[in-house]
C-alpha positions in Angstrom: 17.4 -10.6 3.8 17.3 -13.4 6.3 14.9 -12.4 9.4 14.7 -14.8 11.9 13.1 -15.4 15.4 16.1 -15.5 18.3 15.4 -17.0 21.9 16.7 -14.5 24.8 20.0 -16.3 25.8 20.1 -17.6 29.5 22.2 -14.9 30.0 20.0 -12.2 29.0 20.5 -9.6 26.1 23.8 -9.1 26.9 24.6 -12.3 25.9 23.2 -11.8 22.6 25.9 -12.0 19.7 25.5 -9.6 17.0 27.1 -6.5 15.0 24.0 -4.3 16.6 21.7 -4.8 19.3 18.7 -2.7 18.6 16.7 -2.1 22.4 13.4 -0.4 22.0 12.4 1.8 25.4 9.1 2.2 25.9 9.2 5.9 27.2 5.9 5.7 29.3 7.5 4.4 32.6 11.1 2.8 33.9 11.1 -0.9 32.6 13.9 -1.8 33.5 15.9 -3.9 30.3 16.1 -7.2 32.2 19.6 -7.2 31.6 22.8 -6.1 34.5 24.8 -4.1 32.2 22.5 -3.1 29.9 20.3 -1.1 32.8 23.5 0.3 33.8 23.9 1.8 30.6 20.4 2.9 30.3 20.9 4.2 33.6 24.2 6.1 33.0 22.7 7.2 30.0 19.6 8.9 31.1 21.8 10.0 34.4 24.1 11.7 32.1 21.7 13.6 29.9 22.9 11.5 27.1 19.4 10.1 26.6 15.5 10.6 27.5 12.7 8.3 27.4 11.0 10.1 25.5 9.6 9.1 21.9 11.9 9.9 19.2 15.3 9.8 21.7 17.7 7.1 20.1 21.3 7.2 21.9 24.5 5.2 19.9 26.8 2.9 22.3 30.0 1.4 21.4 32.2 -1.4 23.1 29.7 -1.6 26.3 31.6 -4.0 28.8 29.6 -7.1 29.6 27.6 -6.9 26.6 28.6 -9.5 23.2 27.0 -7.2 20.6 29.6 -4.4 19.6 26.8 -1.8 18.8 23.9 -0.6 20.8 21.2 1.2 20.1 18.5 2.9 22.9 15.6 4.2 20.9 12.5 5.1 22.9 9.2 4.6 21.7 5.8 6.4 22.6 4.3 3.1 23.9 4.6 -0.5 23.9 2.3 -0.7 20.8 3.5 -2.2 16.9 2.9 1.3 15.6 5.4 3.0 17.9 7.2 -0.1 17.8 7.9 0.6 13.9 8.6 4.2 14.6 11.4 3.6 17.1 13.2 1.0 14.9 13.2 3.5 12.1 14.9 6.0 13.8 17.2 3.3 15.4 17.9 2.2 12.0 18.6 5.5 10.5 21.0 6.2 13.3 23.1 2.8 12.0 22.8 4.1 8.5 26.7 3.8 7.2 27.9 0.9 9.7 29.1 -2.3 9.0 26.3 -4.4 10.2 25.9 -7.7 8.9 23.7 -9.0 11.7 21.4 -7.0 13.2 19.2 -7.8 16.7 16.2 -6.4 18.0 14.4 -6.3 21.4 11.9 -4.5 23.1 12.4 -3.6 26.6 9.4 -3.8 29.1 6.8 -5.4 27.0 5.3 -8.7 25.8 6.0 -9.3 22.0 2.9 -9.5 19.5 2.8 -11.6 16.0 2.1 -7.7 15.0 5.6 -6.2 16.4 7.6 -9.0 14.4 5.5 -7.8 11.4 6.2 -4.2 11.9 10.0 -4.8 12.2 10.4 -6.5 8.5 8.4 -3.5 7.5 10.3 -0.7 9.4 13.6 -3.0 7.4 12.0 -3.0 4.2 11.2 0.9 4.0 14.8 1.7 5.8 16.4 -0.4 2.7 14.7 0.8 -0.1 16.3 2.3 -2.7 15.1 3.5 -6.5 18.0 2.8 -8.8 16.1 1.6 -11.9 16.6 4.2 -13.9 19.0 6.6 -11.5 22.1 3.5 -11.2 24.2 6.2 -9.5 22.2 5.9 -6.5 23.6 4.1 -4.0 22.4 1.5 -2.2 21.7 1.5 1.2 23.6 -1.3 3.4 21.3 -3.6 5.2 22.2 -6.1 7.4 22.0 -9.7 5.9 20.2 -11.0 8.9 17.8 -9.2 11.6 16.9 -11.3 14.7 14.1 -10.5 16.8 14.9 -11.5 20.1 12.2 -13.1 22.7 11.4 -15.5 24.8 11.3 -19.4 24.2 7.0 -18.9 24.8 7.1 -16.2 21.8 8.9 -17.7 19.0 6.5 -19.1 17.2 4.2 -15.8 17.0 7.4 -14.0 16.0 8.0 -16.3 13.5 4.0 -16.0 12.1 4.7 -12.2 12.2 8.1 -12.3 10.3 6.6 -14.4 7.8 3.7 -11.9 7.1 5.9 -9.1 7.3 8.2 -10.0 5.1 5.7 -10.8 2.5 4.0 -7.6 2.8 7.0 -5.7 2.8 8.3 -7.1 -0.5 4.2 -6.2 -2.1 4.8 -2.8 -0.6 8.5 -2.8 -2.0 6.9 -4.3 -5.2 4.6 -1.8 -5.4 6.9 1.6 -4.9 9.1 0.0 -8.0 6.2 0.1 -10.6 4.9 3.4 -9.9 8.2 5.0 -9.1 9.4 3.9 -12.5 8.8 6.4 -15.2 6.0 6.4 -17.6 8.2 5.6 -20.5 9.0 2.8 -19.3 5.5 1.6 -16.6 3.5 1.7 -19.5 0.4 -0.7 -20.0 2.0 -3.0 -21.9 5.3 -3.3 -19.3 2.4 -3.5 -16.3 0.9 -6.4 -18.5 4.0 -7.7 -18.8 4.8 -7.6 -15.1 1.2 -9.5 -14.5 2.5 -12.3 -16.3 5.9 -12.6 -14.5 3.8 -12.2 -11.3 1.4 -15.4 -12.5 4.4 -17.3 -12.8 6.2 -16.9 -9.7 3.3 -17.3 -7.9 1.0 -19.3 -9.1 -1.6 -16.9 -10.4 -4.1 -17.3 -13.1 -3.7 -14.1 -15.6 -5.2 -12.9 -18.3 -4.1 -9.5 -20.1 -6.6 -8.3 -22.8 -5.5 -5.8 -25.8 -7.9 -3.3 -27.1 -9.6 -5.7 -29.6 -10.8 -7.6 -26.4 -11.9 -4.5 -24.5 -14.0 -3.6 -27.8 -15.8 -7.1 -27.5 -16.5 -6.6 -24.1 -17.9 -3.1 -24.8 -15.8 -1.1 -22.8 -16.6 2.1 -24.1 -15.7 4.2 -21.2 -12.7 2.8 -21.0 -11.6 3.6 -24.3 -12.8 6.7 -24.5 -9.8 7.3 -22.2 -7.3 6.1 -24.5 -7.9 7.5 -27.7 -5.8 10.2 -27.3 -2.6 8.1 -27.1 -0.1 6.0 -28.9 0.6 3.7 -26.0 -2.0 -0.1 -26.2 -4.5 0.1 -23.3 -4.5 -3.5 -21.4 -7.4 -4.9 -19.3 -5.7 -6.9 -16.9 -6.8 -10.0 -14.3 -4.8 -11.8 -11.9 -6.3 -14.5 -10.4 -5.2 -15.9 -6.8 -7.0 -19.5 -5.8 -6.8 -20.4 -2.1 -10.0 -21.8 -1.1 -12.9 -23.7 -3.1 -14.2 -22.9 -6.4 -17.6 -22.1 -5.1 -16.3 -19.7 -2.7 -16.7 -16.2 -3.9 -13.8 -13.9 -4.4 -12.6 -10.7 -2.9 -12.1 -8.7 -5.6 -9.6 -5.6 -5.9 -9.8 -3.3 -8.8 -6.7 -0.5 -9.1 -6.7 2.6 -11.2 -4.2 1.9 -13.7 -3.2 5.0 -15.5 0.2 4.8 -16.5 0.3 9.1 -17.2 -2.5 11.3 -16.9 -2.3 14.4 -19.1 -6.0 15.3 -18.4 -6.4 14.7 -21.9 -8.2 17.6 -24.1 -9.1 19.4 -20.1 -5.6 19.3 -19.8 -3.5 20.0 -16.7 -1.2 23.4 -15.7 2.5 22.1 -16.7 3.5 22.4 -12.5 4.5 19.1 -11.1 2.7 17.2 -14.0 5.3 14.7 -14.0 3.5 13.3 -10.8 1.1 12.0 -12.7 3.3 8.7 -13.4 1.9 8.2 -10.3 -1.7 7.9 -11.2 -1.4 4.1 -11.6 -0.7 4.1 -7.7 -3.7 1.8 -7.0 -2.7 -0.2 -9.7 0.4 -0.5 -7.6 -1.3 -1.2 -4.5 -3.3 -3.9 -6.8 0.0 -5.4 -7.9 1.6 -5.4 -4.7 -1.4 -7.4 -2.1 -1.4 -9.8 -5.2 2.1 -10.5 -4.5 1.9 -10.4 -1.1 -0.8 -12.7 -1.0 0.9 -15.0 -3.3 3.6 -15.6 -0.9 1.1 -15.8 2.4 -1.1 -18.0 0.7 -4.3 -17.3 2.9 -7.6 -19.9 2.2 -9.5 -17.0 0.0 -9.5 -16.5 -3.3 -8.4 -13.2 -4.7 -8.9 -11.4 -8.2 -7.5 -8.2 -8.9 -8.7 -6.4 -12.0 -6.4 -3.5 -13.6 -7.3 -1.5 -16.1 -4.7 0.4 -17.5 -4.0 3.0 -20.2 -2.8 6.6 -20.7 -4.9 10.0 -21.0 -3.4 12.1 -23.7 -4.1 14.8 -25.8 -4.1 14.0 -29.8 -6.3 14.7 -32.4 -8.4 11.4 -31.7 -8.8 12.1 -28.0 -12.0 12.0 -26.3 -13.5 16.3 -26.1 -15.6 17.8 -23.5 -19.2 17.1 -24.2 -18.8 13.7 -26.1 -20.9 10.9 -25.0 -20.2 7.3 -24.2 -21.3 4.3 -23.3 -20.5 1.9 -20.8 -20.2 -1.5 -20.4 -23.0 -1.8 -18.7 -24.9 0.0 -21.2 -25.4 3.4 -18.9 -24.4 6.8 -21.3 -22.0 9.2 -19.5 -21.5 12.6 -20.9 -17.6 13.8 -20.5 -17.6 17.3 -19.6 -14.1 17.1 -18.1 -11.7 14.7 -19.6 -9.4 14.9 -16.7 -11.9 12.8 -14.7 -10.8 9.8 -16.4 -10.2 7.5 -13.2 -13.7 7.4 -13.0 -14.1 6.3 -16.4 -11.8 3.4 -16.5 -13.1 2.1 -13.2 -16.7 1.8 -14.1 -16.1 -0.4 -17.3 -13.8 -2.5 -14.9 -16.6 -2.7 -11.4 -19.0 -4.0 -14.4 -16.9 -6.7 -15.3 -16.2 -7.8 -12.0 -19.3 -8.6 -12.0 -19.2 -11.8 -13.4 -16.7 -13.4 -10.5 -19.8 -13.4 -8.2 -18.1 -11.5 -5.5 -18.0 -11.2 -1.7 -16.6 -7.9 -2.0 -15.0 -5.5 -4.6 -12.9 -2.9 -3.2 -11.2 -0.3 -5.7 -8.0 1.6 -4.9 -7.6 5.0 -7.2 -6.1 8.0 -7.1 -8.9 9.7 -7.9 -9.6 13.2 -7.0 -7.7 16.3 -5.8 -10.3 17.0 -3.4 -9.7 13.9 -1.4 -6.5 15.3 -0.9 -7.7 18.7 0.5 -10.3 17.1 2.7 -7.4 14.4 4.5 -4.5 15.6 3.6 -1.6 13.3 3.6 -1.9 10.7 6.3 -5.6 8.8 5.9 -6.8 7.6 2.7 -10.6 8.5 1.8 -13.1 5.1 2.4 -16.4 5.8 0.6 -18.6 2.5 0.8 -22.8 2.1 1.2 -22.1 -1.2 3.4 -21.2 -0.3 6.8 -20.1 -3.9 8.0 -17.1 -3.5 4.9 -16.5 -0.3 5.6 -15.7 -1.5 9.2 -13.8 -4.1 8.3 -11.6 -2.0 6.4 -11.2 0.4 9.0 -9.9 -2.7 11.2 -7.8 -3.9 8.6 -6.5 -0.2 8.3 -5.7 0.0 12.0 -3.9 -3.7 12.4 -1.4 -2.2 9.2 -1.1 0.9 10.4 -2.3 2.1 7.1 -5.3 4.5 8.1 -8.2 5.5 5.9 -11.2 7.6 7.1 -14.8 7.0 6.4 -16.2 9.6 3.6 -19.9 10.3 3.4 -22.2 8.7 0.7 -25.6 10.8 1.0 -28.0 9.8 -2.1 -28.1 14.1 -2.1 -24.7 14.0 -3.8 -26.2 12.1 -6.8 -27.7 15.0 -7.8 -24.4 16.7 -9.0 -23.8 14.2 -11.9 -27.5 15.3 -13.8 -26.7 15.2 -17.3 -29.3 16.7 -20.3 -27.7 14.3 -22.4 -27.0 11.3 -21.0 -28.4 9.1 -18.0 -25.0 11.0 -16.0 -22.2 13.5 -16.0 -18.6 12.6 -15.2 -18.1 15.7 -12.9 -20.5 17.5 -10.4 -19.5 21.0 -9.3 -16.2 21.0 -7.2 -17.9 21.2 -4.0 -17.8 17.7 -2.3 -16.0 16.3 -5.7 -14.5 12.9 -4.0 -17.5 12.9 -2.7 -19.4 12.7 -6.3 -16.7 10.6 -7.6 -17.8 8.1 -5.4 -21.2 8.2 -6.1 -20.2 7.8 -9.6 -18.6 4.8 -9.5 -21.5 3.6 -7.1 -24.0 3.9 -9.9 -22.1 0.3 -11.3 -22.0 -1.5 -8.0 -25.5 -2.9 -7.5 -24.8 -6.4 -7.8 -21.9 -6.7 -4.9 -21.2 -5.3 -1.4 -18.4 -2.2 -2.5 -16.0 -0.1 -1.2 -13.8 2.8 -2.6 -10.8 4.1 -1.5 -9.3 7.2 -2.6 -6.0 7.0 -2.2 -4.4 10.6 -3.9 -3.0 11.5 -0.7 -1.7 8.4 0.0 -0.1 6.9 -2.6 3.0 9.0 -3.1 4.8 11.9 -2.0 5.8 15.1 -3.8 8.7 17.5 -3.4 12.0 16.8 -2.4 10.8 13.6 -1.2 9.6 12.7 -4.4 8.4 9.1 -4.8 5.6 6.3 -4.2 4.8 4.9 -0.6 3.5 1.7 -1.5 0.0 2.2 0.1 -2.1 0.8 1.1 -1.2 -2.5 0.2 -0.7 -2.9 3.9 -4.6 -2.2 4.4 -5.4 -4.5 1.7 -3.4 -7.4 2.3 -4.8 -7.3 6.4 -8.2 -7.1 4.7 -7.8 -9.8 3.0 -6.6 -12.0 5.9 -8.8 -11.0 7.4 -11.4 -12.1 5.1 -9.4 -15.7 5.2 -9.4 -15.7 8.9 -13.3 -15.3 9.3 -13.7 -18.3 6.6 -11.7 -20.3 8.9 
């Protein structure tokens, strides 16, 4: 899809030459379009009782006299900001679904443009557009228009172009992202995310490395494959490596829970809506997905994501309740549920981040349940000792519309993980359990300023809606700009 930045004609909008002509309406107030017949429209319009300004109101023209474009769409938006922005093109979109519309154009009505709006259009396109037909080919495909314009003035055309740009490539990481963990987990297995890696180092330009299980043995990951012993499928330890700024500059570092289906292993799970858990590799996604994103925005930071990825299943070599392990940092952890196996992978792969010096390590999991029943469905869980990161993530969240809320980290909580028989449990009690998740993966984050983010209720959707949402790559691409940005 070809997105491009389009000057306001001399004659206004309604000179504008396309198959639609999106016009957002900010619905606080009467901004008038700018344009003769378009405000008559509007005006008839509202007059008529054919359309509000109010948030959510979208009204379909056709043929207006003295406007070029054939098709017009009036959606109004709540305000004049990129988050409503987003919203109102969504619903303008959906109300185009099934028309011929090669060329599609944009404006806002009443408000200055921001290198943020042009960014929220390529990702309001990119979600409208997308489509799962890997393994369902009798879906159909949605018709997008071949080229959307964004339409401003002469003065704004190079910030819509900036925000295009970035748009684009984090819609294609989010897009990137929904394909991998939509796909089923007969086919996303380790092996096919390793895979994938690779492909993604060539196109790119990232360093990768994907280790089997004889190289996780030497690097005595024993937590790690304590998860795995209960399948058929090869675990893979995977790095991807992107290099932006100087070799002495240390790296942000993202490390994604990469479990390709989660059983829960010997502690395993009621048969309901188990086949969600292809989903569990969902910060894996998100991992994959700002790697690609940042490939194509090529920011001055350099960026490692880590993966660790493998299956929890039941067998007759699978890890039981009560076993004990140890970690590649040498701490014992005593498995008294094996369904907690996020956790377990994680650790092993926090340690070995170790050795890239980092800024920052931020991992992305699906982690726990109970993140899900303390946010529900629209902010992801941020658990992080440093409050500086933590705030900068909460930016970063807010500039991608993406949100995550800040989780407590009380030293109190540590005491749930006592263990008798090793130096810690891998479950506390169920009260506060993302909570105590958190503070177990803290326990191997000494060396580096870390953050978590449970992402469970995030991720994907369930039900009829069934599918993955591609967060928050749109958090953790922003992040890292931002990080990029401040090095500048």
């Amino acid at each position: 899809m070809n997105f491009q930045a389009l000057a306001t004609p001399a004659g206004g909008l309604g000179s504008v030459v396309a198959d639609a002509l999106v016009v957002v309406v900010p619905a606080d107030g009467q901004a008038a379009v700018g344009d003769q017949a378009l405000d008559a429209a509007v005006s008839g319009a509202v007059k008529s009782g054919d359309f509000e300004r109010k948030a959510g109101r979208t009204l379909y023209l056709h043929g207006v006299e003295g406007l070029k474009s054939a098709r017009v769409v009036l959606s109004a938006s709540k305000d004049g900001s990129a988050k409503a922005f987003r919203s109102a093109v969504s619903q303008a979109l959906a109300l185009l679904k099934g028309r011929s519309v090669k060329h599609l154009a944009v404006a806002l009505a009443g408000d200055a443009w921001t290198a943020a709006h042009a960014e929220a259009l390529a990702l309001a396109v990119e979600q409208a557009g997308y489509v799962y037909r890997h393994t369902k080919p009798s879906a159909e495909a949605v018709a997008m228009p071949a080229k959307v314009s964004l339409v401003t003035d002469k003065s704004g055309l190079a910030q819509a172009r900036q925000g295009l740009a970035q748009g684009q490539a984090i819609a294609s990481g989010v897009g990137f992202a929904r394909e991998l963990a939509n796909r089923p987990a007969n086919v996303c297995t380790p092996t096919f995310l390793g895979d994938e890696a690779k492909r993604l180092g060539k196109e790119f330009g990232l360093d990768v490395q994907v280790l089997d299980r004889k190289a996780i043995e030497k690097l005595g990951m024993g937590s790690f494959l304590s998860v795995t012993n209960g399948s058929e499928e090869p675990p893979r330890f995977i790095v991807m490596q992107y290099r932006g700024a100087g070799k002495k500059d240390a790296p942000v570092v993202l490390v994604g829970k990469g479990i390709t289906f989660d059983t829960g292993g010997i502690s395993i799970k009621p048969a309901a809506e188990m086949d969600e858990m292809k989903f569990d590799m969902g910060g894996a996604a998100s991992v994959f997905g700002t790697m690609r994103a940042v490939g194509e925005i090529k920011p001055k930071v350099n960026v490692v994501g880590i993966v660790p990825a493998c299956e929890n299943m039941p067998s007759g070599r699978a890890t039981k309740p009560g076993d004990v392990v140890t970690s590649m940092s040498g701490q014992t952890i005593e498995i008294l549920n094996t369904d907690a196996e996020g956790r377990l992978i994680l650790c092993d792969a926090l340690t070995y981040a170790e050795r890239f010096k980092p800024a920052a390590v931020v991992d992305i999991a699906t982690l726990t349940g109970a993140c899900v029943i303390a946010l529900g469905h629209h902010h992801a869980g941020l658990f992080s000792p440093d409050d500086a990161l933590a705030d900068e993530l909460i930016a970063a969240s807010r500039r991608a519309d993406d949100p995550c809320w800040r989780m407590p980290l009380d030293e109190e909580y540590d005491e749930a993980l006592k263990s008798n028989f090793a130096d810690m449990a891998n479950v506390g009690s169920r009260a506060g359990g993302a909570i105590t998740a958190a503070k177990f993966l803290q326990r191997y984050t000494k060396a580096f300023p870390w953050a978590h983010l449970d992402v469970a209720g995030v991720a994907y959707k369930g039900g009829a809606n069934k599918g993955s949402t591609g967060r928050p790559v749109g958090l953790l691409t922003h992040f890292v700009l931002s990080r990029a940005g401040r090095k500048a």
